[in-house]
C-alpha positions as a Markdown table, in Angstrom:
| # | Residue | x | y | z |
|---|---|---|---|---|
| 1 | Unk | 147.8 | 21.0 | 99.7 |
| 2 | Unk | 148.7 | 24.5 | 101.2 |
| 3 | Unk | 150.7 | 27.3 | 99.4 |
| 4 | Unk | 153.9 | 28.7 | 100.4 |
| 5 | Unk | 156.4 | 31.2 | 99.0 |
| 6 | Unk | 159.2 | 28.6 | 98.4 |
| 7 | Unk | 156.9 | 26.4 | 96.4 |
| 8 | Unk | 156.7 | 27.1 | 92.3 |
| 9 | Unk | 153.0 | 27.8 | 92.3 |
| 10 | Unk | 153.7 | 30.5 | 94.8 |
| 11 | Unk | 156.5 | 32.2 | 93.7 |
| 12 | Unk | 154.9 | 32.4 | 89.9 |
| 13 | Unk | 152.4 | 33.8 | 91.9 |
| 14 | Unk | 154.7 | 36.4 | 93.7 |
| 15 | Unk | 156.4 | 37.3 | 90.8 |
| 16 | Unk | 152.9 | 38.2 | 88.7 |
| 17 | Unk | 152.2 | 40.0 | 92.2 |
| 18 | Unk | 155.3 | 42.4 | 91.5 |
| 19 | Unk | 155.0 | 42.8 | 87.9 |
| 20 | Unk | 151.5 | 44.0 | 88.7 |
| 21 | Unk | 153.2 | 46.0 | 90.9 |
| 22 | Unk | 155.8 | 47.4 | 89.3 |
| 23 | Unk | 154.1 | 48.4 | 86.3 |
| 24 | Unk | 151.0 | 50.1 | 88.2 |
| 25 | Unk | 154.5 | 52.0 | 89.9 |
| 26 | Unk | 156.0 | 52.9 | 86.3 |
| 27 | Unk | 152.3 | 54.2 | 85.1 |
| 28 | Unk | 152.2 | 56.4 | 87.5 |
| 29 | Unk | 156.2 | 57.9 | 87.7 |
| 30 | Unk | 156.8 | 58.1 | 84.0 |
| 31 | Unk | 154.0 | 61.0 | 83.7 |
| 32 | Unk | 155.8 | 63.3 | 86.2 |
| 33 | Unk | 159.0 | 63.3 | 84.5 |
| 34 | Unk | 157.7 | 65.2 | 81.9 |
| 35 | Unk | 155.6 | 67.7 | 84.8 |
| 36 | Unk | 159.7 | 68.3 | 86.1 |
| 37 | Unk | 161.1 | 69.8 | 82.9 |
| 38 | Unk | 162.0 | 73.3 | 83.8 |
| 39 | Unk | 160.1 | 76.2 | 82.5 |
| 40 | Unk | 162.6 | 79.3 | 82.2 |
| 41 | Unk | 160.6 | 82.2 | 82.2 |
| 42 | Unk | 163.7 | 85.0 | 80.6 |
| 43 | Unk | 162.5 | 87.2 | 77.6 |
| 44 | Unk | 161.3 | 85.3 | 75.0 |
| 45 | Unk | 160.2 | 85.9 | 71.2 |
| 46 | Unk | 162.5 | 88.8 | 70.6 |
| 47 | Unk | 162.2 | 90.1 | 66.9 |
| 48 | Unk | 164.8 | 92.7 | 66.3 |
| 49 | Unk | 163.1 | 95.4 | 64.0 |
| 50 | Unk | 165.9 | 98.2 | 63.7 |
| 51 | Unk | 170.1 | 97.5 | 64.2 |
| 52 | Unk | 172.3 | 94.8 | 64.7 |
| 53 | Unk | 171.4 | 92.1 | 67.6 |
| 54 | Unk | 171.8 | 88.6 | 68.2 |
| 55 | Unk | 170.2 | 86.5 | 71.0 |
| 56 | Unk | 172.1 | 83.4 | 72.5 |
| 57 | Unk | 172.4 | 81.3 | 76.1 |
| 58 | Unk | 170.4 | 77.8 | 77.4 |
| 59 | Unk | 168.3 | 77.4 | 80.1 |
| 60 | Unk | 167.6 | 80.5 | 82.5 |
| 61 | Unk | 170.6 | 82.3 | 80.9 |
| 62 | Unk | 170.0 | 84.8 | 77.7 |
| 63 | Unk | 172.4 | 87.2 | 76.1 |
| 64 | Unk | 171.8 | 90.1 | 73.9 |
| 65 | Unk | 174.2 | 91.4 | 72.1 |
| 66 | Unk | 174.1 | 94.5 | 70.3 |
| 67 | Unk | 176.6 | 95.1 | 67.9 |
| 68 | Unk | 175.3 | 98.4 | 66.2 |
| 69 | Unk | 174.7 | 101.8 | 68.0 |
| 70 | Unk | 170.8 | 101.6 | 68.4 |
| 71 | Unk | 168.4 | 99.1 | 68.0 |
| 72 | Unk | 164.6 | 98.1 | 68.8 |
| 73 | Unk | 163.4 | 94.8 | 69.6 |
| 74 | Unk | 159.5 | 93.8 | 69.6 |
| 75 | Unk | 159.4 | 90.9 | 72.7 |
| 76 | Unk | 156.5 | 88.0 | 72.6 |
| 77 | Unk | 156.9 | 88.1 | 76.4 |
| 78 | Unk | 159.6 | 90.3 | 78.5 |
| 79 | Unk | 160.2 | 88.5 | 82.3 |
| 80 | Unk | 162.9 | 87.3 | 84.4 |
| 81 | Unk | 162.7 | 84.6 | 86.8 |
| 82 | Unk | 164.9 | 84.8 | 90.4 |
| 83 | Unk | 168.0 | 82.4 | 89.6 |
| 84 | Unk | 167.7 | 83.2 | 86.1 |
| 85 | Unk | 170.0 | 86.1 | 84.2 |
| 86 | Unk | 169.4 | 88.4 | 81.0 |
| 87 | Unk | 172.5 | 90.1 | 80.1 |
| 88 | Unk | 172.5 | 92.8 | 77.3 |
| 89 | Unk | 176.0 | 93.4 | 75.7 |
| 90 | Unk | 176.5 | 96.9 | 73.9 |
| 91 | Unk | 179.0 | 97.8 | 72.1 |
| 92 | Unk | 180.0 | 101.2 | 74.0 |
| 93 | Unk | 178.5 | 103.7 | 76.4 |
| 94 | Unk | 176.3 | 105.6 | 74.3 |
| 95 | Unk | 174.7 | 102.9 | 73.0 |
| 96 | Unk | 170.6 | 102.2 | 73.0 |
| 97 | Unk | 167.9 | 99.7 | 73.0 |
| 98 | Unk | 164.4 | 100.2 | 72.9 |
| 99 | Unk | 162.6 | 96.7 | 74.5 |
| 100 | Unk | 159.3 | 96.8 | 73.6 |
């Protein structure tokens, strides 16, 4: 007796066909979500050895604020991406930071 699609042998056959399917699909999607998670490249590791300074922002945005008239800060790694912004808030004029 021949197969067809409309018959129950051949559509449990079909539908073990497209599990295969779709779970040879999923094996190979689910990996490259995790290769698509950004990677923000903005100054990172900042230990603030002398004065007053707080680090804040998410994602490729970072703030600095300095809230005393000088301060050093000793950076694990100091870049900045295009799209991506480092601000550095002082509290007046003749105020200084040494980045190193």
């Amino acid at each position: 007796m021949k197969q067809n699609c409309f018959s129950e042998t051949g559509l449990l056959s079909g539908i073990r066909k497209l599990r295969i399917l779709l779970q040879s699909v999923t094996a190979v999607l689910v990996p490259s979500f995790f290769v698509w998670t950004p990677v923000y490249s903005n100054p990172r590791g900042g230990v603030v050895v002398h004065g007053d300074v707080q680090f804040s922002g998410t994602g490729g945005n970072l703030q600095i604020r300095q809230n005393s008239r000088n301060a050093i800060i000793n950076w694990e790694d100091f870049s900045i991406d295009a799209g991506e912004l480092t601000q550095f808030r002082q509290p007046n004029s003749s105020a200084a930071v040494l980045n190193r």
